[in-house]
C-alpha positions as CSV (number, residue, x, y, z in Angstrom):
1,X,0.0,0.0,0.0
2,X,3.0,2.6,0.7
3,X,4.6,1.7,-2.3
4,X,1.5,2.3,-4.3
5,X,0.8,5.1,-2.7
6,X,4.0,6.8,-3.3
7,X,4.4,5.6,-7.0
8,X,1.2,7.6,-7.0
9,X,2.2,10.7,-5.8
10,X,5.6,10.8,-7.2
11,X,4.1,10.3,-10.6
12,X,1.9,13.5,-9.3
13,X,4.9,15.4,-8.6
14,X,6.3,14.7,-12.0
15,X,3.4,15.8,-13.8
16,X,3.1,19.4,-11.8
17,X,6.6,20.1,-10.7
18,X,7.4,21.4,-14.5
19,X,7.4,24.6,-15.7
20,X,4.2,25.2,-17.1
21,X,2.4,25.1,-13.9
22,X,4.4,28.2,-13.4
23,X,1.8,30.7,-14.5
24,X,-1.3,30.4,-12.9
25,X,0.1,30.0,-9.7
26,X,1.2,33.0,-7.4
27,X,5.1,32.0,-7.9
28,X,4.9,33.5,-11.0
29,X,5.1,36.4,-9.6
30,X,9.1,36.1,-8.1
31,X,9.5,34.3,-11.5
32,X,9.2,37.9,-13.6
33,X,12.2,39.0,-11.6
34,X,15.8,38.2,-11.7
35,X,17.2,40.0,-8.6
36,X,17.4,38.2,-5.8
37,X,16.4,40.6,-3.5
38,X,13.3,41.6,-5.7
39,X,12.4,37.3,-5.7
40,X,12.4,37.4,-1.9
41,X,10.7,40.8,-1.6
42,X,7.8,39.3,-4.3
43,X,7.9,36.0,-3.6
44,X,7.1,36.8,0.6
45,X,4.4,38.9,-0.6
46,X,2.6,36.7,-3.1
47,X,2.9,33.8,-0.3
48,X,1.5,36.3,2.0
49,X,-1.4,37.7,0.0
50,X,-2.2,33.7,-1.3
51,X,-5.8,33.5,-0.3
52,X,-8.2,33.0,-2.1
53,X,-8.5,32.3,-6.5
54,X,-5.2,32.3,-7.8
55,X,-6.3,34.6,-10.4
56,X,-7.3,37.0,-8.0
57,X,-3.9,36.6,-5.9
58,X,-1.5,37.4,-9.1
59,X,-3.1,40.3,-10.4
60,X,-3.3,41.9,-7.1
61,X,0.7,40.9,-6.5
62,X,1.1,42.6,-10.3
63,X,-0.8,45.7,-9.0
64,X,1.6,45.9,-6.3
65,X,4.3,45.7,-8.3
66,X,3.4,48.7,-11.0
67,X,2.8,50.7,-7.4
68,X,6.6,50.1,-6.6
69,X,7.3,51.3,-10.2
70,X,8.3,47.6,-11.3
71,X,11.4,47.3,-9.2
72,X,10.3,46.2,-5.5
73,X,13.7,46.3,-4.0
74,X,14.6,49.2,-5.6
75,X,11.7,51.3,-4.3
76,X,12.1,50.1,-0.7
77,X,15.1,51.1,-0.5
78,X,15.5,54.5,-2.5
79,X,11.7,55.7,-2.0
80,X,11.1,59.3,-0.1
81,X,7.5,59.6,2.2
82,X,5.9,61.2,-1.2
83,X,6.6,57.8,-2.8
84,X,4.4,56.1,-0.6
85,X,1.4,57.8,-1.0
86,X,0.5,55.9,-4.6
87,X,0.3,52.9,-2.0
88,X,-2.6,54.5,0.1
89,X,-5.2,52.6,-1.4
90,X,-3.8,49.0,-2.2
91,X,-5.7,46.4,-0.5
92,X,-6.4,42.5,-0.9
93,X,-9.1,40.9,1.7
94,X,-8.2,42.0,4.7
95,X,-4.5,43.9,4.0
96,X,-4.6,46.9,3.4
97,X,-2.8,49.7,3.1
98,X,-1.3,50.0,6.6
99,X,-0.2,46.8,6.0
100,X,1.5,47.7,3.2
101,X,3.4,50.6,4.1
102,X,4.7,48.5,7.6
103,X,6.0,46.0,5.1
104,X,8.0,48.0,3.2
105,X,9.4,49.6,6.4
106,X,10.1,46.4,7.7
107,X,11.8,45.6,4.6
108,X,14.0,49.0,4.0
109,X,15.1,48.0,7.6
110,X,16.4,44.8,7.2
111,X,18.0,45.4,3.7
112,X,19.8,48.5,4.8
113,X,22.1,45.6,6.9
114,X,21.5,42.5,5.0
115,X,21.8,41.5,1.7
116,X,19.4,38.6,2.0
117,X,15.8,38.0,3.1
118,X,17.4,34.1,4.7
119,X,19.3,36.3,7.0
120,X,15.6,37.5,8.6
121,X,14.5,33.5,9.1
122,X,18.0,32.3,9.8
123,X,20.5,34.4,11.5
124,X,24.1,33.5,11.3
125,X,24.8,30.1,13.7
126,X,21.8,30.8,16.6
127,X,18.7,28.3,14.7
128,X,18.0,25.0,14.2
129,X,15.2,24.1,11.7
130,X,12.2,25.4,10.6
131,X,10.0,26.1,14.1
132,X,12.6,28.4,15.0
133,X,13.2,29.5,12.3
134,X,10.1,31.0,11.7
135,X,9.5,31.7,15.6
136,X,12.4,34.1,14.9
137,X,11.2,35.3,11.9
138,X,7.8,36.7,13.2
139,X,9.4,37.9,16.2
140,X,12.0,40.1,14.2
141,X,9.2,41.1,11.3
142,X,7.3,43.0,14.5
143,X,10.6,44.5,16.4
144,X,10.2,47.7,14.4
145,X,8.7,50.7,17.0
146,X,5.0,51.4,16.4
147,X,4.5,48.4,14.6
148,X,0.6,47.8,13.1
149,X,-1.3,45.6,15.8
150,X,-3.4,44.6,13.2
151,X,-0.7,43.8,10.8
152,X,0.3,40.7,13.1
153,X,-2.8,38.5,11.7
154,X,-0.8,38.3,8.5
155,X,2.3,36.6,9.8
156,X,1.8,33.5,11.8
157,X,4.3,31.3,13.7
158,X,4.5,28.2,15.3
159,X,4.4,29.3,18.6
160,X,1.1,30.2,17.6
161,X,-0.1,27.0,16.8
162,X,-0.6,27.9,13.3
163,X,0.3,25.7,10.3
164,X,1.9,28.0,8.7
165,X,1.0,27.9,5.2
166,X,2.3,30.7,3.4
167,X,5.7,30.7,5.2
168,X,6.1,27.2,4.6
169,X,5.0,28.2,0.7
170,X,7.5,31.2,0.4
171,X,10.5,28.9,2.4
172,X,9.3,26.2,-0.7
173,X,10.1,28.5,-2.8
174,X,13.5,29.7,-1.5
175,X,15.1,26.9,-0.5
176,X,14.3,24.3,-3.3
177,X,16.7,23.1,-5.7
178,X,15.6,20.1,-7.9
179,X,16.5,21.6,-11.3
180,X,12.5,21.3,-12.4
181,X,12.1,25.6,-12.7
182,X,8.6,26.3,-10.3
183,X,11.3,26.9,-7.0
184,X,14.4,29.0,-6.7
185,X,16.8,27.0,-4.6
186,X,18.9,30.6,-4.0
187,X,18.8,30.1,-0.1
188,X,21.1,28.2,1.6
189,X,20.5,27.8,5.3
190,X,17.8,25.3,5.2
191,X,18.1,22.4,3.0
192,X,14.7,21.4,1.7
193,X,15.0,17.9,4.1
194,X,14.7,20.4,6.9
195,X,11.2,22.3,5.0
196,X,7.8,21.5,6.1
197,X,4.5,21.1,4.1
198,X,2.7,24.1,3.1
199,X,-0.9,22.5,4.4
200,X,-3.7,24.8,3.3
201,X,-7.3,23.5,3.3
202,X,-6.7,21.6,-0.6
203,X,-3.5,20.1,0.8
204,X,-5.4,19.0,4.2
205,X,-8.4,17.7,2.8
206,X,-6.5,15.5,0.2
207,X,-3.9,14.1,2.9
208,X,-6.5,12.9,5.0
209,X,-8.1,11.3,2.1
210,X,-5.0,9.5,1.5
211,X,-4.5,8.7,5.6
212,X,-1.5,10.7,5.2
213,X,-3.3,12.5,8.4
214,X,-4.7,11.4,11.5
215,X,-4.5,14.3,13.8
216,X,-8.2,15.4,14.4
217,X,-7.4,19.4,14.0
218,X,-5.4,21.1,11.2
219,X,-2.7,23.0,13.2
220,X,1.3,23.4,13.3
221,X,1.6,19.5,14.7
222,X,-0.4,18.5,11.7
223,X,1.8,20.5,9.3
224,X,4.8,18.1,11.1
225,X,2.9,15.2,11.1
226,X,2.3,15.5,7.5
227,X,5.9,16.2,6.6
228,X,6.9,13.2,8.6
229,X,4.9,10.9,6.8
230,X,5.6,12.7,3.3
231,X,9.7,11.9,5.2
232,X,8.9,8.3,4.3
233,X,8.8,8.6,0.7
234,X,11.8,10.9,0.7
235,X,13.6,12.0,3.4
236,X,16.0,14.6,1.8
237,X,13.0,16.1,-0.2
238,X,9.2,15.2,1.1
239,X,8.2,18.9,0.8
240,X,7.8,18.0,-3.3
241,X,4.6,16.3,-2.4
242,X,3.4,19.4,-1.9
243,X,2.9,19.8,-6.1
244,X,1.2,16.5,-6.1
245,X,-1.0,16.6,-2.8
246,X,-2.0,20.3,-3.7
247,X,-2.8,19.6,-7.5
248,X,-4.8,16.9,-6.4
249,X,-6.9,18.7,-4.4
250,X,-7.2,22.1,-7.1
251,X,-6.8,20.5,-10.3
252,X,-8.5,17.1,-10.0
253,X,-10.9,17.8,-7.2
254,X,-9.5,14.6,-5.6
């Protein structure tokens, strides 16, 4: 039965882990840059803003970008308090504007010391793995003064209990390296052994389907439990399920 099921899914991940899956999913959008500092900067804000139709979730992330005059990193960094006002009136679901403008403080912050988003998740030699990792990270996201209260709903944490889903996307995304195009592979910290599954309600719904999950609520431990179990078909790379379990689920209406 394991066998069968992971011919299954690996033949999954074979059939959506190419590049033409690219484009109607939100990592298209780090995908029409070349900078690595605009990738991060896009790619964390396409993870963040995935909710709801994909369609939906690029166009706003395209909207975004013409707002930051096509070069995120760029504007963050270089951009006077005039700049900003062009940004007054983004919004997608519930972030908004406020939102916005935190996030591009946060970022002009931490790019004015380090060349690399990874240093925000990982910094140099204090982490181990992914729960800290991202313990850290929203910790550090909110250390600015006068941060947005209500800009804290849009980063979760494991300390939290959540599962993480976008973060877990976005570290997909970074930290992959399999050759196939759809992830980056430009961060080095983590090695993709160490990443954990992105489980959003698709991913979730066809897991359990499969027994992949037994925990009764969907939460951070379920997230791990998931990822252990994904471990068993490859342990140096089960976060590539994540193309099969997640197509599955939107494609096929498994």
């Amino acid at each position: 039965m394991i066998e069968n099921l992971k011919a299954f899914l690996d033949s999954k991940v074979s059939q959506y882990n190419r590049l033409d899956f690219i484009k109607n999913d939100p990592v298209s959008i780090p995908h029409l840059f070349t900078n690595k500092q605009d990738i991060e900067i896009m790619g964390f804000w396409a993870a963040t803003l995935a909710w709801g139709q994909r369609v939906t979730i690029i166009n706003k992330c395209k909207e975004l970008i013409t707002l930051m005059d096509g070069t995120p990193y760029d504007f963050i960094i270089n951009h006077e308090e005039p700049d900003l006002k062009k940004l007054l009136h983004f919004k997608h679901r519930t972030f908004n504007d406020i939102d916005t403008l935190y996030f591009i403080s946060f970022f002009r912050y931490h790019y004015s010391q380090h060349d690399s988003l990874e240093d925000a998740f990982m910094p140099l030699g204090s982490l181990r793995g992914v729960e800290e990792a991202l313990n850290h990270f929203r910790s550090y996201f909110f250390s600015l003064p006068d941060y947005p209260h209500r800009t804290k709903k849009h980063v979760s944490s494991p300390s939290q209990k959540s599962t993480c889903k976008r973060l877990n996307m976005f570290l997909r995304w970074m930290v992959r390296k399999d050759g196939c195009g759809v992830d980056f592979g430009i961060w080095n910290k983590l090695k993709p052994s160490d990443l954990i599954m992105p489980c959003d309600l698709h991913v979730d719904r066809v897991a359990r389907k499969l027994k992949l999950i037994t925990r009764k609520q969907t939460d951070w431990q379920t997230a791990i439990e998931l990822t252990e179990r994904l471990r068993e078909f490859d342990p140096l790379d089960p976060v590539k399920y994540d193309f099969a379990l997640f197509a599955l689920g939107i494609e096929e209406k498994f």
